[in-house]
C-alpha positions as CSV (number, residue, x, y, z in Angstrom):
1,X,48.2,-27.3,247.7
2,X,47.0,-25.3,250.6
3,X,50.2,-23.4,250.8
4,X,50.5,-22.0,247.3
5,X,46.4,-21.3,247.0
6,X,47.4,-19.3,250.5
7,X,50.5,-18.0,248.3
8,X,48.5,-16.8,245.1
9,X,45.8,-15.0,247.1
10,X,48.7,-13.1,249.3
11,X,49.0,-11.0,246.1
12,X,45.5,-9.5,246.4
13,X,44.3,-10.0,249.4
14,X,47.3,-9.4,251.9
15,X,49.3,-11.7,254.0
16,X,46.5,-11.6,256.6
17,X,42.9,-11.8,254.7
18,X,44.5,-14.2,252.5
19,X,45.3,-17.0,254.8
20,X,41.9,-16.4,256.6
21,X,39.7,-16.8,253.5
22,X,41.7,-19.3,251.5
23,X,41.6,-21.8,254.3
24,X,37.8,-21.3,254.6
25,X,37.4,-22.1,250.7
26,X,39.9,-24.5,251.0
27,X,38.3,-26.3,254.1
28,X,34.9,-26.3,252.3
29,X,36.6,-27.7,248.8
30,X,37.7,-30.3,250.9
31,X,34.8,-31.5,252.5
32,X,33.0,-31.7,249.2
33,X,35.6,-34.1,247.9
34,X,35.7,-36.3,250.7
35,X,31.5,-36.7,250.0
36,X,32.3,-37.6,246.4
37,X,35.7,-39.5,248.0
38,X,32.8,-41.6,249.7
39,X,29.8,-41.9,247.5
40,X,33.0,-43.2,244.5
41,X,33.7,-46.3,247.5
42,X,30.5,-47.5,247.9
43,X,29.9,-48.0,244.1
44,X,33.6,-49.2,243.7
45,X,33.1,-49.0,239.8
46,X,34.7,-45.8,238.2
47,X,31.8,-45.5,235.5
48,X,29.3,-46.0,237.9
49,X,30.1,-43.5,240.1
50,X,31.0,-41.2,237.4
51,X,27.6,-41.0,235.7
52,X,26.2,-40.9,239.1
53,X,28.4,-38.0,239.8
54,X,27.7,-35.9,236.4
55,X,23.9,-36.9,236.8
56,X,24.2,-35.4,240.5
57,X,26.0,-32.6,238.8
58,X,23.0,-31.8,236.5
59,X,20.2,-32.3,238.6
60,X,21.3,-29.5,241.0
61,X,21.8,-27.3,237.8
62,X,18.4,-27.3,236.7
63,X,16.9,-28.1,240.2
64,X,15.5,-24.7,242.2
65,X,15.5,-26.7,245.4
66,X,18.7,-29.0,245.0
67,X,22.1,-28.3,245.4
68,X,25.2,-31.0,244.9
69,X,27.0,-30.5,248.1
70,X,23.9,-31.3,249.9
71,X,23.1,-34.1,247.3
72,X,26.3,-35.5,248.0
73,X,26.2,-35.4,251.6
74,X,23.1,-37.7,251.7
75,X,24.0,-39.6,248.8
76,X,26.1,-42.3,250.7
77,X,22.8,-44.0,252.6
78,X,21.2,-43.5,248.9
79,X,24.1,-45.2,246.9
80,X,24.0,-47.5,249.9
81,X,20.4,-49.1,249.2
82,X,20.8,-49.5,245.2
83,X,23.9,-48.7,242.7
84,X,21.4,-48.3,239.7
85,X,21.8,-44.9,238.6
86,X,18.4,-44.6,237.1
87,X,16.6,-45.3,240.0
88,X,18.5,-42.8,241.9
89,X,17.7,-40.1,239.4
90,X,14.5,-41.2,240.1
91,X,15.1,-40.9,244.2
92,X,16.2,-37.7,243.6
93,X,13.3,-36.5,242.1
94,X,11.3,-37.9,244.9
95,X,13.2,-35.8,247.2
96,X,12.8,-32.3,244.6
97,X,8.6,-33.2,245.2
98,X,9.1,-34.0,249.5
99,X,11.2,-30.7,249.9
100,X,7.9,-29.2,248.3
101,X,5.8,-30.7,250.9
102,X,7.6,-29.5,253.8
103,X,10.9,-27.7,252.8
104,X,12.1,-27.0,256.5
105,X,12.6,-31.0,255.9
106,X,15.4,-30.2,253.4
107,X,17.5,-32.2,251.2
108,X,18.8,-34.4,254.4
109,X,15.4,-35.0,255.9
110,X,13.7,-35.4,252.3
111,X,16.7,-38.3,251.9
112,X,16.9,-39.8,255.0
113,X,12.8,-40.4,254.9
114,X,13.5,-42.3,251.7
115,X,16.3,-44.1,252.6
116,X,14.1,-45.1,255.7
117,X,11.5,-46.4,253.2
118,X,14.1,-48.6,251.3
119,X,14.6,-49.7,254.5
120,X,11.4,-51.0,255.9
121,X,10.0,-48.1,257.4
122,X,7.9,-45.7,256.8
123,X,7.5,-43.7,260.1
124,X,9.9,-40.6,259.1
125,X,7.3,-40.4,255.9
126,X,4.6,-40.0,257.7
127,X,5.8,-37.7,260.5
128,X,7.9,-35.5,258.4
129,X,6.0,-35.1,255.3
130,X,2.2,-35.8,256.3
131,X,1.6,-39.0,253.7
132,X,-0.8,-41.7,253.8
133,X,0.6,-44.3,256.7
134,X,-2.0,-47.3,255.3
135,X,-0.9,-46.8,252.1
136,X,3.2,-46.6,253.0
137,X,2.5,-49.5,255.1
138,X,2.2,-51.4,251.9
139,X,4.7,-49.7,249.7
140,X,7.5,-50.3,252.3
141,X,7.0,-54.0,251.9
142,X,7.8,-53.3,248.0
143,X,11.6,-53.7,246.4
144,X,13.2,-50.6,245.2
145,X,12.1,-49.9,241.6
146,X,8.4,-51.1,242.8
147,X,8.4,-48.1,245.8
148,X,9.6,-45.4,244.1
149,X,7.0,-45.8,241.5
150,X,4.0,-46.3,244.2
151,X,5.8,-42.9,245.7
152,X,5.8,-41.0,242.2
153,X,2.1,-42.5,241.9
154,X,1.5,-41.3,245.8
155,X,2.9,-37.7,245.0
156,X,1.0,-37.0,241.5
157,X,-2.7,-37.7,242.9
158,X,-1.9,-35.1,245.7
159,X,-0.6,-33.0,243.0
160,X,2.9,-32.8,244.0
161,X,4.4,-33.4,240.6
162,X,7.7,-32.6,238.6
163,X,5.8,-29.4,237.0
164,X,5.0,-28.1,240.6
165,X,8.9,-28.4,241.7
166,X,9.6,-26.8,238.7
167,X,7.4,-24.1,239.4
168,X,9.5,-23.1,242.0
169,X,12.5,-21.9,239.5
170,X,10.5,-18.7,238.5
171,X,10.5,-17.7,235.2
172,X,10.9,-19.4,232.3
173,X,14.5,-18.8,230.7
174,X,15.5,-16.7,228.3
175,X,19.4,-16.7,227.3
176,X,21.2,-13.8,226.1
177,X,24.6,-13.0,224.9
178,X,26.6,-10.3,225.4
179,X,29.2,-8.6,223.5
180,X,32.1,-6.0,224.3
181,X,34.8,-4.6,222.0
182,X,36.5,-1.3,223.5
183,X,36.9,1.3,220.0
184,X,34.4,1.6,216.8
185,X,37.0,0.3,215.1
186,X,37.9,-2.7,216.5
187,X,36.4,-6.0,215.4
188,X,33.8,-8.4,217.4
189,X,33.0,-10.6,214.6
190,X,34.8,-13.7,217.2
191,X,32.8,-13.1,220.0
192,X,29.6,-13.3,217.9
193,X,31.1,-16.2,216.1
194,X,30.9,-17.8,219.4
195,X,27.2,-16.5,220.4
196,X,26.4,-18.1,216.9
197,X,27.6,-21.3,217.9
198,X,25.5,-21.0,220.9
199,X,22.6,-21.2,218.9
200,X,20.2,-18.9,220.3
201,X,18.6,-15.8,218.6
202,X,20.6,-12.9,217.4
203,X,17.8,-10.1,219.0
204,X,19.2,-11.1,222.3
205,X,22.9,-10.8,221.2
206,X,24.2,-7.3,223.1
207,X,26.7,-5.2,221.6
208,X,28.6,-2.4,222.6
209,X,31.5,-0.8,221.1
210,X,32.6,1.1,223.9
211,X,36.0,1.3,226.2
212,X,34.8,-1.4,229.9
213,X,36.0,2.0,231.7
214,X,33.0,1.5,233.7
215,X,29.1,-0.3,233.2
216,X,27.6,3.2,231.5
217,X,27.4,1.6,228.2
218,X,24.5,1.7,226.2
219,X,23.7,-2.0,225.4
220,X,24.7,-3.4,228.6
221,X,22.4,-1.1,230.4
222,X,19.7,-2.5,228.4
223,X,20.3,-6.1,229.0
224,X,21.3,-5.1,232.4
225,X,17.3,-4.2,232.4
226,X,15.9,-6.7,230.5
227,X,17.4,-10.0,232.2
228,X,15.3,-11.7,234.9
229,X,15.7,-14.5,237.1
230,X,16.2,-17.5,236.0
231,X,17.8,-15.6,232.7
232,X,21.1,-17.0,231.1
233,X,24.0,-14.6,229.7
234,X,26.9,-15.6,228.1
235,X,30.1,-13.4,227.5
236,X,33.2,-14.7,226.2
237,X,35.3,-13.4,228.8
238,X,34.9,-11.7,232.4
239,X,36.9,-8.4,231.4
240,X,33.7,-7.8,229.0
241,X,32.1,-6.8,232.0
242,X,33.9,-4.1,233.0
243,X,38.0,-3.3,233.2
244,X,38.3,-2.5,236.9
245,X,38.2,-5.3,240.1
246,X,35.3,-3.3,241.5
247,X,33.4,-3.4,238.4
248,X,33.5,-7.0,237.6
249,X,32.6,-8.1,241.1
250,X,29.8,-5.9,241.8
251,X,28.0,-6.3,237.8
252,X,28.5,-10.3,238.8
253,X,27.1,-10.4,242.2
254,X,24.3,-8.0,240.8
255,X,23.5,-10.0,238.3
256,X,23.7,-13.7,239.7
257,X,22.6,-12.8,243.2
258,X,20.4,-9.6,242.9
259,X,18.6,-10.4,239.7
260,X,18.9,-13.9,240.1
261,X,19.8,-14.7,236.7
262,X,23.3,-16.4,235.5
263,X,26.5,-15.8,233.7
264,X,28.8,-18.0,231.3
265,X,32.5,-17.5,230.4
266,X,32.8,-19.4,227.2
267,X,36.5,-19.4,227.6
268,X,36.7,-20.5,231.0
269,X,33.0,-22.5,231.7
270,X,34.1,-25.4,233.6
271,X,35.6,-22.3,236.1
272,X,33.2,-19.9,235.5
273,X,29.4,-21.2,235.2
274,X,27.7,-19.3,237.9
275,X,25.0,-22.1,238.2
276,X,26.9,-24.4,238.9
277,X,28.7,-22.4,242.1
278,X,24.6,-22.0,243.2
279,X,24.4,-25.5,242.5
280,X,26.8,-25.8,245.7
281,X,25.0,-24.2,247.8
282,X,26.8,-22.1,250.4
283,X,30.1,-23.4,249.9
284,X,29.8,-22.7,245.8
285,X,29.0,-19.2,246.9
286,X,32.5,-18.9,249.1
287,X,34.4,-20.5,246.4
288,X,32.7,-18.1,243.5
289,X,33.8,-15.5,245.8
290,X,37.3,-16.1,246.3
291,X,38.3,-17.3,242.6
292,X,36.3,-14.6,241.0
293,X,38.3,-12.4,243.2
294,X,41.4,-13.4,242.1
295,X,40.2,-13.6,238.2
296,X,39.1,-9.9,238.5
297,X,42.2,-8.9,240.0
298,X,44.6,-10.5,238.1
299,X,42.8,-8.8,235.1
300,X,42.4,-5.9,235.8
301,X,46.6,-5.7,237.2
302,X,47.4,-7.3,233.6
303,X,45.9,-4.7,232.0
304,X,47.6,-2.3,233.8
305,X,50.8,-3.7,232.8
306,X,49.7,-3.6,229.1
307,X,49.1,-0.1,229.7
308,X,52.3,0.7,231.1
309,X,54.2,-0.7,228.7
310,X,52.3,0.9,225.7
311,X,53.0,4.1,227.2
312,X,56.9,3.1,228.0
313,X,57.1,2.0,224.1
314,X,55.4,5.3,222.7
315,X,57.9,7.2,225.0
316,X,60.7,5.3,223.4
317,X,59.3,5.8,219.7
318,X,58.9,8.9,220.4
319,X,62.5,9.5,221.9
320,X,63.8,7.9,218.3
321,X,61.7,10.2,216.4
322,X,59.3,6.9,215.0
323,X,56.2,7.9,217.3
324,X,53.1,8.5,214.4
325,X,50.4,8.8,216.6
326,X,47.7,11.3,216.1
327,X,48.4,15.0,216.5
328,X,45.7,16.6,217.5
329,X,45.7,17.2,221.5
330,X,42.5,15.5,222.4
331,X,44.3,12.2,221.6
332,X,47.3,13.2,223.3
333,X,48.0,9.8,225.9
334,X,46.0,7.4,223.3
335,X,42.9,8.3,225.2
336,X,40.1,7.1,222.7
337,X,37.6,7.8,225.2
338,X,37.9,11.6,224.6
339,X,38.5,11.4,220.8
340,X,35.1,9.6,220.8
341,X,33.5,12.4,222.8
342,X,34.7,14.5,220.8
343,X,33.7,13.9,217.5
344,X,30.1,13.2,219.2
345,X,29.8,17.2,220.7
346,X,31.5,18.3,217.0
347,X,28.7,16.6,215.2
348,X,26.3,17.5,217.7
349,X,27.1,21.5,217.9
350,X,27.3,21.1,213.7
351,X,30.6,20.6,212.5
352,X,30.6,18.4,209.0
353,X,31.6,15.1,208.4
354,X,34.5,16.6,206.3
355,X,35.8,18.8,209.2
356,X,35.5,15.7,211.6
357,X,37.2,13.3,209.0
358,X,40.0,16.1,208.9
359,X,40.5,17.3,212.6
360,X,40.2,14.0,213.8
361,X,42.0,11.7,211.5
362,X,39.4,9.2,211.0
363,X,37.1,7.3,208.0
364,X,34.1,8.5,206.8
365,X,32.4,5.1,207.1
366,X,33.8,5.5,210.8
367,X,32.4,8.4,211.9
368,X,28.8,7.1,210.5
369,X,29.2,3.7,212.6
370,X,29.7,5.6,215.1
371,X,27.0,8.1,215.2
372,X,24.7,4.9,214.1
373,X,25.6,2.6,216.9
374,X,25.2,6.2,219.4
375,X,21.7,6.3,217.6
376,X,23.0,10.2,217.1
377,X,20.9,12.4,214.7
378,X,21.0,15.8,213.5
């Protein structure tokens, strides 16, 4: 597996970055399975360990302090004390409302002091988070079920509860879709098909008509300004955010690291979710940054080869005489781009509708969409 990961990236990143990085991503892939490898033996039941596993999955999505691979790394003295996945949701949220009492603690420490607890003692409690010894003195004597909810009960009257973890996420959500099509007269009736199926309001559907030559497009530069973090967008593929490598990398990281807010592929969302790389913690960020390196790059070279051969195939119509294409010059190359501009600084400087229509070879009802969507008025 190693070799042919090692392989693939070769083509991007050269025979000597690739083997670097790829083992790096590799290495920390690897040490994330062998947690989940180990947490799956001690429950030695395969539905157990899988709703464990999906519940771990979604707590560090919606969690601002978890992550899974630190999750999974202290799960095995967790899974250790009790198999009942309810209870351990409810460890886990225990160890969300410690990490708010001391956070240099962190996941590990937050863990270990409960694991302690389970346990028999309650010393790392007290001298790592501050609580009650008297009162843990007692609870520690309790079974399982009966600690954790003394703990919840401990937590809540010093005002440590689930709202206050959650007020460490920021703002409140707001999701957002976003859609690209590259000409006026191309259709992107599918991709909002699949924002409508998403279910959330068409006002914070985004859509440009306009080629991903590069980010200055109208209606992404709004919702460029408008998310915040904490903020959801979903685009049904990666190319809609720009068409070059450079592009696509820097509008992610902006948006998921910068901003803080997160992006969803529809066609690819167990790949590409960018929570659930943050959910990973630092190895989610090395492996976000390696495949959506080699997603951006193998875009943007296919269409480059798309390009190349429409170009090849008009050169060969044209060499049989079967080549219709436009013939005014500003078209010349299939370059809708300028033919775009072009009828804007026509209408702009005066010229009719008709004389557009005429010189340009387009629709009425075209010409109108696209002065509308332009919000272009004379």
């Amino acid at each position: 597996m190693q070799s042919s990961l090692v392989g693939i990236a070769g083509a991007y990143l050269g025979a000597q970055g690739a083997a670097k990085a790829f083992s790096a991503t590799i290495g920390a892939a690897a040490n994330f399975e062998q947690s989940e490898v180990a947490v799956k033996a001690i429950f030695n039941d395969d539905k157990a360990s899988s709703n464990y596993l999906e519940m771990v999955q979604k707590k560090a999505i919606d969690s601002p302090l978890l992550n899974s691979t630190d999750m999974l790394a202290s799960s095995k003295s967790l899974v250790a004390m009790t198999k009942d996945v309810g209870e351990l949701g409810k460890a886990w949220s225990i160890v969300e409302r410690l990490m708010v009492l001391d956070p240099t603690q962190g996941t590990d420490g937050a863990a270990f002091a409960l694991k302690e607890m389970w346990q028999g003692d309650a010393l790392s409690m007290v001298e790592r988070f501050g609580l009650d010894k008297k009162k843990l003195n007692e609870i520690k004597k309790m079974d399982i079920p009966k600690q954790i909810s003394e703990i919840n009960e401990m937590l809540d009257g010093m005002g440590i509860t689930q709202k206050t973890v959650t007020s460490k996420g920021g703002n409140t959500m707001t999701t957002y879709g976003y859609v690209r099509v590259s000409t006026v007269e191309q259709n992107e009736a599918r991709q909002i098909a699949t924002m409508k199926v998403l279910s959330f309001e068409r006002k914070n559907v985004f859509v440009d008509k306009a080629s991903g030559k590069d980010t200055n497009r109208p209606q992404y530069q709004e919702l460029r300004s408008t998310i915040q973090n904490g903020d959801l967008i979903y685009m049904d593929d990666l190319d809609r955010l720009g068409r070059s490598y450079d592009d696509v990398i820097d509008e992610w990281k902006y948006i998921t690291r910068k901003v803080g807010a997160d992006i969803v592929i529809t066609s690819n969302a167990e790949l590409f979710d960018s929570r659930r790389f943050k959910s990973m913690g630092d190895i989610g960020k090395l492996l976000e940054d390696q495949f959506l390196s080699m997603l951006a790059y193998v875009a943007e070279q296919e269409r480059k080869k798309n390009k190349r051969r429409q170009r090849e195939g008009i050169e060969i119509a044209k060499a049989k005489g079967k080549f219709k294409g436009r013939k005014t010059k500003l078209v010349e190359g299939g370059e809708e781009e300028v033919r775009r501009n072009a009828i804007i600084k026509d209408y702009q400087d005066g010229v009719s509708i008709a004389d557009i229509r005429t010189t340009y070879k387009v629709g009425t009802g075209t010409i109108y969409r696209l002065l509308e969507r332009e919000g272009i008025k004379r």
